[in-house]
C-alpha positions as CSV (number, residue, x, y, z in Angstrom):
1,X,40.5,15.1,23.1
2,X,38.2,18.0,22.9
3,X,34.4,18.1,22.3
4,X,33.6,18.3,18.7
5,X,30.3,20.9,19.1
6,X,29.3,20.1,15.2
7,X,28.2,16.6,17.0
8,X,24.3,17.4,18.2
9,X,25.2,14.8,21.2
10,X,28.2,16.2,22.3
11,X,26.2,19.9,22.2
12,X,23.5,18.3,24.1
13,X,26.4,17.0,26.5
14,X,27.9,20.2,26.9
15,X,25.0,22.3,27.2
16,X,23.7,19.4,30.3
17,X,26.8,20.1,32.3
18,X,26.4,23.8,31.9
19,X,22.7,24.0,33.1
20,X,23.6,21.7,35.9
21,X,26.2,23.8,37.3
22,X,24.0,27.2,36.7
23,X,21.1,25.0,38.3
24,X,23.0,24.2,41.3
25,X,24.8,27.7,41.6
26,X,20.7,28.8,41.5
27,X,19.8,26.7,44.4
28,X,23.2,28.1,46.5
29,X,22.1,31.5,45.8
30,X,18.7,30.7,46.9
31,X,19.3,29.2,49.6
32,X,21.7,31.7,50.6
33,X,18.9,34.4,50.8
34,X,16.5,31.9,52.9
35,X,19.3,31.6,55.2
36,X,20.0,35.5,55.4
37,X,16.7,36.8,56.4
38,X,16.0,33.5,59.0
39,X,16.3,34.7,62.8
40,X,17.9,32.3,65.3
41,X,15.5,29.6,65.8
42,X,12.7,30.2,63.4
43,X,14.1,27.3,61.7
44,X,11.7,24.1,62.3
45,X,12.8,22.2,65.2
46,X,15.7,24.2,65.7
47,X,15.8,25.0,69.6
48,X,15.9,21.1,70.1
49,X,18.7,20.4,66.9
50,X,20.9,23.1,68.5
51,X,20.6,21.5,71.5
52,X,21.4,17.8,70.7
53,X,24.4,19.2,68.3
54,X,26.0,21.7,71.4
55,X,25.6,18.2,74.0
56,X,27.5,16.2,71.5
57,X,29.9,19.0,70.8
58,X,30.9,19.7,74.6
59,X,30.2,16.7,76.9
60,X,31.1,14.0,73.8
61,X,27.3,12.2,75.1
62,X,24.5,11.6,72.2
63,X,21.4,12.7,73.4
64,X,19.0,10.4,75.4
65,X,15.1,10.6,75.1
66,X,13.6,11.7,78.9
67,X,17.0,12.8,79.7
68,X,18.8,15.3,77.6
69,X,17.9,19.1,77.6
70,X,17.8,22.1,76.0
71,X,20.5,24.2,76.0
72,X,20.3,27.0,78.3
73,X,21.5,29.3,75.2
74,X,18.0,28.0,73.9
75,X,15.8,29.0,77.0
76,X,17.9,32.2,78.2
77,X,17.5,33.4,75.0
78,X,16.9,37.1,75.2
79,X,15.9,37.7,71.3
80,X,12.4,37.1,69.3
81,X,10.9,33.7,69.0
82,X,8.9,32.6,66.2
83,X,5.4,32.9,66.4
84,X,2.8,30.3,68.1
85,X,0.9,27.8,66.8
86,X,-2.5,26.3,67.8
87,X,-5.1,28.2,69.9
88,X,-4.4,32.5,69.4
89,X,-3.5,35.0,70.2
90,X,-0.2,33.7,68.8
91,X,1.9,36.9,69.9
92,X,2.3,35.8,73.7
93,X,5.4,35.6,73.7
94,X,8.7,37.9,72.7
95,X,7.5,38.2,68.6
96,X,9.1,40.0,66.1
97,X,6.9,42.9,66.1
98,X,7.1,43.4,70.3
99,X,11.1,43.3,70.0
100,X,11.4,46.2,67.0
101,X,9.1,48.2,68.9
102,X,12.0,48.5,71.9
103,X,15.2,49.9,70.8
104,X,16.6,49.2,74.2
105,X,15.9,45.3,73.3
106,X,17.9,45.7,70.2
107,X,20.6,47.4,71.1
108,X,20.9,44.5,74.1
109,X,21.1,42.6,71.7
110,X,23.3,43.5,69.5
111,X,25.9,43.6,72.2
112,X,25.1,40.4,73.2
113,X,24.9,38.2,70.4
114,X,26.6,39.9,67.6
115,X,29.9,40.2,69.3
116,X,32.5,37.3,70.3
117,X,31.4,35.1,73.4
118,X,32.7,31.6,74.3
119,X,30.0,29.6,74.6
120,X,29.3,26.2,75.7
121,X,26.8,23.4,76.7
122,X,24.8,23.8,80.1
123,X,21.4,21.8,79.9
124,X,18.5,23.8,81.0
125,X,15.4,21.8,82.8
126,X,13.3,21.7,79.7
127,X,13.3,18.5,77.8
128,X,15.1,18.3,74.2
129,X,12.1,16.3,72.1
130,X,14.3,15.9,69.4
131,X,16.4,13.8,71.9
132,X,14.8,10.9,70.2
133,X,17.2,10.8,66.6
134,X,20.1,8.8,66.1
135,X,23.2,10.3,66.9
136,X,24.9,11.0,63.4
137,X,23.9,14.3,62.5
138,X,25.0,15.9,65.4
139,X,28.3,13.9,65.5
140,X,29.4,15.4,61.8
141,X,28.4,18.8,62.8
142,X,30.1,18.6,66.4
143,X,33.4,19.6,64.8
144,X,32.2,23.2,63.6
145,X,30.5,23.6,66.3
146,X,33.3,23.4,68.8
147,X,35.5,25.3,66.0
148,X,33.4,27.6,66.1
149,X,32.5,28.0,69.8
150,X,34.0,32.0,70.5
151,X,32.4,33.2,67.6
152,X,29.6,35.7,67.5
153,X,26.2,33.5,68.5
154,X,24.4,35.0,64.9
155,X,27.6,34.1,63.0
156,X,27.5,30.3,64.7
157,X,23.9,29.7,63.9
158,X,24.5,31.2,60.4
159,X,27.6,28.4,59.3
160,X,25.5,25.9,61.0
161,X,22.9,26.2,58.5
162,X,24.9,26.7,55.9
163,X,26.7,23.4,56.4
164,X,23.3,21.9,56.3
165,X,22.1,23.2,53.6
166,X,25.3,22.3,51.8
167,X,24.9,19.1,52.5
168,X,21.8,18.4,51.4
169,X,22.3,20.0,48.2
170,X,25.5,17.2,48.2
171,X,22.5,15.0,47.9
172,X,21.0,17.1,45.0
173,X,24.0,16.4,43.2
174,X,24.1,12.7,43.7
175,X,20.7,12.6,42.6
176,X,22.0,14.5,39.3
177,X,24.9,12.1,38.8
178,X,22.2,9.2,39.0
179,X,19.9,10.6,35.9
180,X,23.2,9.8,34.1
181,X,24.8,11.8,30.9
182,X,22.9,10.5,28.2
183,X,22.9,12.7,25.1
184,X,19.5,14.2,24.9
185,X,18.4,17.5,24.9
186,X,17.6,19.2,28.0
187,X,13.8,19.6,27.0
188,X,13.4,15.9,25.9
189,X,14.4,14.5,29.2
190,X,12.0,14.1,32.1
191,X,14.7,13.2,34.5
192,X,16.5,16.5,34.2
193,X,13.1,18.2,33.5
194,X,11.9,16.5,36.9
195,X,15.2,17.8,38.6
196,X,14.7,21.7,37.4
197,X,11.6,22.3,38.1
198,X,11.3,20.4,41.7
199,X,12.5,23.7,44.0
200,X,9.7,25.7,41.9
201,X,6.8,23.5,42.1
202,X,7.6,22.3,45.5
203,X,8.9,25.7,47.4
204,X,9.3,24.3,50.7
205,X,12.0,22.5,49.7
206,X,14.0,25.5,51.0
207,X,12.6,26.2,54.1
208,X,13.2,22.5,54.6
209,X,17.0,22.7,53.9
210,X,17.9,26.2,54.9
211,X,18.6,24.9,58.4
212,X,19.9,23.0,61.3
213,X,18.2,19.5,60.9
214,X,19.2,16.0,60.5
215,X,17.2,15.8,57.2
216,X,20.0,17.5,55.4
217,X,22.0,14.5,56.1
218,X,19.2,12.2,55.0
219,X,19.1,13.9,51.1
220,X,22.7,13.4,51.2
221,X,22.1,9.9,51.8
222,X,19.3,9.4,49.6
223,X,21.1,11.2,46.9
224,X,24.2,8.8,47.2
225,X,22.1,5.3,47.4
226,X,20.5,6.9,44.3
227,X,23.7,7.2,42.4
228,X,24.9,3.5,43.8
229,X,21.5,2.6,43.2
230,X,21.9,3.9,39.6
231,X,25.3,1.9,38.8
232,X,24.0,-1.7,40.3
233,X,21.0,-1.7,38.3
234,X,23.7,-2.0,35.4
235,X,25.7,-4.7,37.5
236,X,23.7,-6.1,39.9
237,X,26.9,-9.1,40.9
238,X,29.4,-6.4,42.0
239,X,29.6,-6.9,45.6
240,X,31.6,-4.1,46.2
241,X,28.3,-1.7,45.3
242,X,26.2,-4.3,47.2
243,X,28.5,-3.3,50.3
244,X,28.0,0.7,49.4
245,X,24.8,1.0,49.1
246,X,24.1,-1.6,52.2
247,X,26.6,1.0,54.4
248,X,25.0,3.9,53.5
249,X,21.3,2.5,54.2
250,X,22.9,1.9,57.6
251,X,24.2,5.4,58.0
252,X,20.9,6.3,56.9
253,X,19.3,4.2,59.7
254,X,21.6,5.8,62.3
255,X,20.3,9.8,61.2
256,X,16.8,9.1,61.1
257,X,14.1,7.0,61.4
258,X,12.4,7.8,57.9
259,X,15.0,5.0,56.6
260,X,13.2,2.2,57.8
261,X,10.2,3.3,55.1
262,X,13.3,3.9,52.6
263,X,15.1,0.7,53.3
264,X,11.9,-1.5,52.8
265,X,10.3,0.3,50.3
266,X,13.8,-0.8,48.4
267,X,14.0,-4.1,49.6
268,X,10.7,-4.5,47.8
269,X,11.4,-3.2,45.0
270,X,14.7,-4.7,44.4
271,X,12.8,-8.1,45.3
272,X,10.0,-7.9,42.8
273,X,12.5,-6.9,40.2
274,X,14.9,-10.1,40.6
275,X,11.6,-11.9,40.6
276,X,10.1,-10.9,37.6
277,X,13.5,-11.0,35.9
278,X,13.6,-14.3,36.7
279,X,10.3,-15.6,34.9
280,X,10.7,-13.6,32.0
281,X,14.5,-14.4,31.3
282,X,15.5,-17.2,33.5
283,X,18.3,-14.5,34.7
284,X,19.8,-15.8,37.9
285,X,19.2,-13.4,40.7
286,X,21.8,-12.7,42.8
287,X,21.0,-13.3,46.3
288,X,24.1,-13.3,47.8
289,X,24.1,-9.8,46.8
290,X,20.6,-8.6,48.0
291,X,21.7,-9.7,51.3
292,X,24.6,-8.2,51.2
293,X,23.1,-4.9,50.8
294,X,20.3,-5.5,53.8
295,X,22.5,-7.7,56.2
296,X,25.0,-5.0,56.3
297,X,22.3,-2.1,56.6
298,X,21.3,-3.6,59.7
299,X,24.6,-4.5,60.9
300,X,25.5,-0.6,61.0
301,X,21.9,1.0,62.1
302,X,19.9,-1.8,63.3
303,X,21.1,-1.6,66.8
304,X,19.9,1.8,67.4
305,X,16.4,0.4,67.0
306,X,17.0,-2.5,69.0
307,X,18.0,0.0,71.8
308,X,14.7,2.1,71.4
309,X,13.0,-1.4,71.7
310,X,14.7,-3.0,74.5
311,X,14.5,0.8,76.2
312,X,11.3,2.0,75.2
313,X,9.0,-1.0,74.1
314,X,9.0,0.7,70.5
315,X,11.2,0.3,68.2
316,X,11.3,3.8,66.5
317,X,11.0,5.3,70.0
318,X,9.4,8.5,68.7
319,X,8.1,10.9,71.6
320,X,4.7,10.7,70.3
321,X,4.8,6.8,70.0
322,X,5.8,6.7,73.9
323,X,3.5,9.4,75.3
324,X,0.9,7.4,73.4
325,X,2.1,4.4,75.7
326,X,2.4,5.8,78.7
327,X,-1.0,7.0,78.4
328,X,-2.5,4.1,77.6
329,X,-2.6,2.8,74.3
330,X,-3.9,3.3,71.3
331,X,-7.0,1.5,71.7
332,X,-7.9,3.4,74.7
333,X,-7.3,6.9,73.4
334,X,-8.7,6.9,70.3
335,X,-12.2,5.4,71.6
336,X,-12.6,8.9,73.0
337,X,-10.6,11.0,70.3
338,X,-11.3,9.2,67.5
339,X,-12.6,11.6,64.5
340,X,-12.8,10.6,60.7
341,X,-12.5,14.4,60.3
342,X,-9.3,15.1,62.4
343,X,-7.3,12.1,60.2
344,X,-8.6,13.7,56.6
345,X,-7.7,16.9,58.2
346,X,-4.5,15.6,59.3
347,X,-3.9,14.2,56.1
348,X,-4.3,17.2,53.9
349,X,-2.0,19.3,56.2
350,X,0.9,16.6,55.1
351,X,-0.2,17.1,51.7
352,X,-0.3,21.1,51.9
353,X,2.8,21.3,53.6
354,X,4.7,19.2,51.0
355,X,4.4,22.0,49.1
356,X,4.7,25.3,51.1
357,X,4.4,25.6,54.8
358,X,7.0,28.5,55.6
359,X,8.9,28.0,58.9
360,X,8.4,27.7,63.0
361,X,6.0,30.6,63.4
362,X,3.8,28.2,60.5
363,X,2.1,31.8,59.3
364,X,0.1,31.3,56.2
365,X,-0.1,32.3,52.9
366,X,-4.0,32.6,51.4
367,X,-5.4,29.4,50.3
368,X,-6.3,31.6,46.9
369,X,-2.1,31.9,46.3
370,X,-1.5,28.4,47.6
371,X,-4.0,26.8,45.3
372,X,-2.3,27.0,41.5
373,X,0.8,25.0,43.1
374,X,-0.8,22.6,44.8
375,X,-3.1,22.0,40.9
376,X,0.8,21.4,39.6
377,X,1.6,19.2,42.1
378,X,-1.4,17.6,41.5
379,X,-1.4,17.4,37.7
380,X,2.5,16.4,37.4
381,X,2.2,13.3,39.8
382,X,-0.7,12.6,38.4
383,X,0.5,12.5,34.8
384,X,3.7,10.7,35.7
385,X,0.9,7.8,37.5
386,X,-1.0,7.7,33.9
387,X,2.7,7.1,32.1
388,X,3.4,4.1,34.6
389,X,1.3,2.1,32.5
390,X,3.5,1.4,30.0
391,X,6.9,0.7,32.3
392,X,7.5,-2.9,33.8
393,X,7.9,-3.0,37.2
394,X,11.6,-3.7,36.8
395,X,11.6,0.2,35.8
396,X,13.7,2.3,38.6
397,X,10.5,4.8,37.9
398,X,8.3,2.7,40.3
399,X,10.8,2.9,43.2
400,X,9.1,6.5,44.5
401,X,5.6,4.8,44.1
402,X,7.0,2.0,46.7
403,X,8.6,4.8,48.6
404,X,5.3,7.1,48.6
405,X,3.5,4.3,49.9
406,X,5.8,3.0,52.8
407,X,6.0,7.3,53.9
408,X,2.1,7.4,53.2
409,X,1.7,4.8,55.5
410,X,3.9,5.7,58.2
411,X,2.7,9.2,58.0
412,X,-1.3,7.9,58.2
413,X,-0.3,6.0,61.5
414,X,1.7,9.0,62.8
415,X,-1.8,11.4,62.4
416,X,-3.9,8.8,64.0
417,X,-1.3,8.7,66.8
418,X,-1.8,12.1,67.2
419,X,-5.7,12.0,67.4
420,X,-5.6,9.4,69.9
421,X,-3.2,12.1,72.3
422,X,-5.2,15.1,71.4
423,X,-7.7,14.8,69.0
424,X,-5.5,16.6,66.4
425,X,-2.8,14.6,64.4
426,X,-0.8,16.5,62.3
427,X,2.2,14.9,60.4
428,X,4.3,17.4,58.1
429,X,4.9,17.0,54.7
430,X,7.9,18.7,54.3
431,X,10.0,15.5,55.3
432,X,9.5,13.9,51.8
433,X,12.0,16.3,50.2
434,X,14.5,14.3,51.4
435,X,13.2,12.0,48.7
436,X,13.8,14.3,46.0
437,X,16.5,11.9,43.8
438,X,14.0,9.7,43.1
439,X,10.5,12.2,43.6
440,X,12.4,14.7,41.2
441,X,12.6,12.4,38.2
442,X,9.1,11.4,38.5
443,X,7.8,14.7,38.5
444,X,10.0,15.1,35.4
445,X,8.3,12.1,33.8
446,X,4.5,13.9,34.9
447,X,5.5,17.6,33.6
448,X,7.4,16.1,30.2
449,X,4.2,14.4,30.0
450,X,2.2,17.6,30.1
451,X,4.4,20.0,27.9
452,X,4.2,17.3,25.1
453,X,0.3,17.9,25.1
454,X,-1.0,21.4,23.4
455,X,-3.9,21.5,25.7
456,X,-2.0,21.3,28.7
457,X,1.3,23.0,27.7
458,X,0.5,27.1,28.0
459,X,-1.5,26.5,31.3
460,X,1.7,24.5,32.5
461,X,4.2,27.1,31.8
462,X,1.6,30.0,33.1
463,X,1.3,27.7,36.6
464,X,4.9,28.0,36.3
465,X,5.1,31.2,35.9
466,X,3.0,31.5,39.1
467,X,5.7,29.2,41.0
468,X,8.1,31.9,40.4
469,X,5.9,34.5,41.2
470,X,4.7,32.7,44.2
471,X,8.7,32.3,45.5
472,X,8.9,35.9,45.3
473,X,5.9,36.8,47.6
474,X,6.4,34.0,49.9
475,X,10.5,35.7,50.4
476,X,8.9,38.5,51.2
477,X,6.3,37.5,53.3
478,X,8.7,35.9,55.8
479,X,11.0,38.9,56.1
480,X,7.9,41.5,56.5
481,X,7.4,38.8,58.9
482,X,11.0,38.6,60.7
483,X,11.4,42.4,60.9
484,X,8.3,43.1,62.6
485,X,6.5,44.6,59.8
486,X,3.7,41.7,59.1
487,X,2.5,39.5,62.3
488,X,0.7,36.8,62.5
489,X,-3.1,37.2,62.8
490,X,-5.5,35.1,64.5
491,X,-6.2,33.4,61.9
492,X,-2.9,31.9,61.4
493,X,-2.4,34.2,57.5
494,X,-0.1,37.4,57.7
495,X,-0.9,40.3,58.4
496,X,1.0,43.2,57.2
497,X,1.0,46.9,58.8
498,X,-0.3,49.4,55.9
499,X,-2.0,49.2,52.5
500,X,1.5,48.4,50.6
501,X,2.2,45.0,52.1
502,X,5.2,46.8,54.0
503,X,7.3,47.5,50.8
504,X,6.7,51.2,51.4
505,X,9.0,50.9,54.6
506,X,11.8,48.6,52.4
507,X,14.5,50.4,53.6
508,X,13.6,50.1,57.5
509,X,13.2,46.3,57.2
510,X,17.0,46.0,56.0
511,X,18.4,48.1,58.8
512,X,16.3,45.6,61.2
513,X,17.8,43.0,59.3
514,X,21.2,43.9,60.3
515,X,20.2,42.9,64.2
516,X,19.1,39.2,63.3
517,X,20.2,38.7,59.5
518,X,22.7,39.5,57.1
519,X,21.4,41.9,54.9
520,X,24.7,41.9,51.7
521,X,24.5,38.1,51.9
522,X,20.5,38.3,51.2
523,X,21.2,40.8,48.8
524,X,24.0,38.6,46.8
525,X,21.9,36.0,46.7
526,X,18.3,37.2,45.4
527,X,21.1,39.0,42.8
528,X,22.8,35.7,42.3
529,X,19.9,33.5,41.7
530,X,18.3,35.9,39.3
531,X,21.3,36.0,37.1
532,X,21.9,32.5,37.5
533,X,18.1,31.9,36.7
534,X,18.4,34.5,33.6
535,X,21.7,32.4,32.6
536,X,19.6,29.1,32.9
537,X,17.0,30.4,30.6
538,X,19.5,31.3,28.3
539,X,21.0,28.0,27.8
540,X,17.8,26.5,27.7
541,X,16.4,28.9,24.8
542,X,19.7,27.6,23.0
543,X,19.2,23.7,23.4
544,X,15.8,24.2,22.3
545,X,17.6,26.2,18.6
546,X,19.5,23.1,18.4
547,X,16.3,20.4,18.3
């Protein structure tokens, strides 16, 4: 039986399924464009990811902390590499702008990574520090890898990203499955509100995504316990969703670390709620359930950790954690680089990356452009912390406070780990977006707040209009940046040749794009995600005639 569209629900309905495809369609485009303009290895992390996914691919070994290696592909690379971070000059090395300025360069380089090659594993002497991850990433990504292994290097690296990014928007999807299909409009729910407006008000969620990393796998995750998650709150006695969600904690557990924080920040949730369920109700509280889900969690991923224990005397076995060891202690170092300063520093960095931190070469945008996104990020979790008030603690709405405070813990201990080595502790923000089915609706909860409030509605949307605005000169930035036209200056902001912010020389850029992007894919999707955007506006303007 058809919709009947006279019914304002089924409209509503109808109008939901729409958006969400157009809003997903927008992210693909996006992300598309991100991926486009990115150079080989200006990805975060990326020389040591490639390298643990090529070992698995070719010897069949997960890699080992202290002995696995980058690939010599990594460290006989012959292109740019992103830019330095730390003390400057920051252009030591082969940059961006040195490369352009020799054709010979290019043109060696077009022959040589542009054009078929087999290509396989062969461990240089320089240590993989990403060797210390669980193994699962790189065993789902093995396959394309070694399918893909004759290809053109650009044209490897490119579907390696893309399957990345295409799997962590699986997890975006999950997350949008959880929300449910209720019947409201699109404006009157936070949720979807939440869900919307997450990629403008936190940009870096791109940058995150559009490449090789493990925490593509970990939204994927997180979106799919989110949906289980969403379906045994209804039923908490069905075992068989007990058993789901429990398995995919544990695959979680064997991709990354960061579910140990999600696992317990859960466990305590889930806990309180049977609890206070209890008193008020008498409701029996199925235990045989709750372990269910946490028995078999650490059944699947629990013996990685038991391994890093037993192995390393830690049981996450980060490198950090076990330089700090071997040096020794923590005690010890931070008695002599101990600074209240360097762990409020340290914490703001996690807090301004969270929202926009660009990619490897970490080049800046002014403070002066940062600053309206990081007064939205503000204001929305802070409005969605004032609407907490009136929701019991059995609501699902408290599960990112638990989960914001297990990450704000482990990140804290992470920054003081890093004084104690150096005197600088840094932890990156940009590893809560794999959070974002839960983060997402509780934005939603904050902005809904805000737009429901005349004083606070018109300097919402114009912050929003910023976000946009923002995207658009951050895009930029970064391929001014990747085609040698901007560098990065000493103090750590672009730096762009000429008075026009290097739009005057658009159409040199996009034939340097051609050596270490793809030019027609950027091009479909900035054109993509602006008609999708224009689309989503358009069905939005239409929900709100129907309210």
């Amino acid at each position: 039986m058809g919709l009947c569209l006279s019914n304002p629900e089924n409209l509503n309905m109808m109008l939901r399924r729409n958006f969400i495809f157009l809003y997903l369609l927008t992210l693909v485009f996006t992300g598309l464009l991100y991926l486009a303009i990115l150079p080989p290895f200006e990805g975060l992390d990326e020389p040591a990811h490639y390298s643990s996914l090529r070992q698995i691919a070719d010897t069949g070994t997960p890699p080992i902390f202290d002995a696995s290696f980058l690939d010599r592909e990594v460290t006989d690379y012959q292109g740019p590499f992103p830019y330095s971070s730390g003390t400057p000059p920051f252009d030591q090395g082969m940059t961006y702008a040195k490369f352009f300025a020799q054709p010979n360069l290019v043109a060696s380089y077009v022959s040589t990574y542009r054009r078929p090659e087999v290509s396989v594993f062969h461990p240089s002497h320089d240590p993989n520090w990403q060797a210390q991850h669980p193994p699962l990433y790189y065993a789902l990504l093995a396959p394309l890898e070694i399918a893909t292994e004759s290809w053109p290097f650009t044209t490897r690296i490119f579907l390696l990203r893309l399957a990345s990014f295409l799997i962590a928007l699986g997890g975006v999807a999950f997350g949008l499955l959880a929300i449910g299909q209720s019947g409201k409009s699109l404006k009157s729910d936070p949720s979807f509100i939440g869900f919307a407006l997450y990629p403008l008000v936190l940009p870096m969620f791109f940058p995150e995504f559009a490449r090789m990393g493990n925490d593509s796998l970990c939204l994927f995750l997180v979106g799919l316990i989110a949906l289980l998650l969403s379906k045994w709150l209804k039923d908490d006695h069905d075992k068989k969703l007990s058993l789901a969600i429990g398995v995919t904690l544990g695959l979680g557990l064997l991709t990354k670390a960061f579910f140990i924080p999600i696992t317990v920040a859960l466990g305590v949730f889930l806990l309180s709620r049977a609890i206070l369920l209890k008193r008020l109700n008498e409701r029996l509280i199925p235990w045989e359930n709750f372990l269910l889900i946490f028995v078999s969690a650490l059944l699947i991923g629990g013996g990685w950790y038991v391994y890093k224990l037993v192995a390393y005397g830690n049981l996450i076995g980060s490198a950090d954690a076990i330089a700090l060891s071997n040096q020794g202690g923590l005690a010890s170092n931070l008695k002599q680089n101990f600074s209240i300063y360097a762990v409020l520093r340290g914490l703001v960095v996690t807090f301004v990356s969270y929202s926009w931190a660009g990619t490897w070469s970490l080049t800046r945008l002014s403070p002066l452009l940062q600053a309206p996104l990081l007064a939205l990020v503000v204001g929305g979790f802070g409005a969605f912390a004032m609407e907490l008030k009136g929701r019991p603690s059995t609501d699902i709405a408290w599960l990112p406070v638990w989960l914001f405070g297990m990450f704000g813990c482990g990140f804290l201990y992470h920054t003081i780990i890093g004084v104690a080595l150096s005197g600088n502790g840094q932890t990156p923000g940009w590893y809560l977006h794999i959070l974002m089915p839960w983060v997402a609706p509780a934005l939603g909860i904050g902005l809904h707040a805000l737009l429901r409030k005349p004083r606070t509605k018109p300097f919402l949307i114009g912050l929003l209009l910023y976000a946009v605005l923002f995207q658009l000169m951050a895009i930029w930035s970064q391929f001014a940046l990747f085609t040698g036209c901007a560098s990065k200056g000493d103090s750590k902001y672009y730096v762009f040749a000429g008075h026009a912010f290097c739009l005057d020389q658009a159409s040199e850029l996009i034939k340097r794009l051609s050596v270490l992007g793809w030019p027609v894919l950027a091009a479909v999707g900035l054109g993509g995600a602006l008609i999708c955007a224009m689309l989503l506006i358009r069905i939005w303007r239409t929900d709100e005639t129907q309210t």
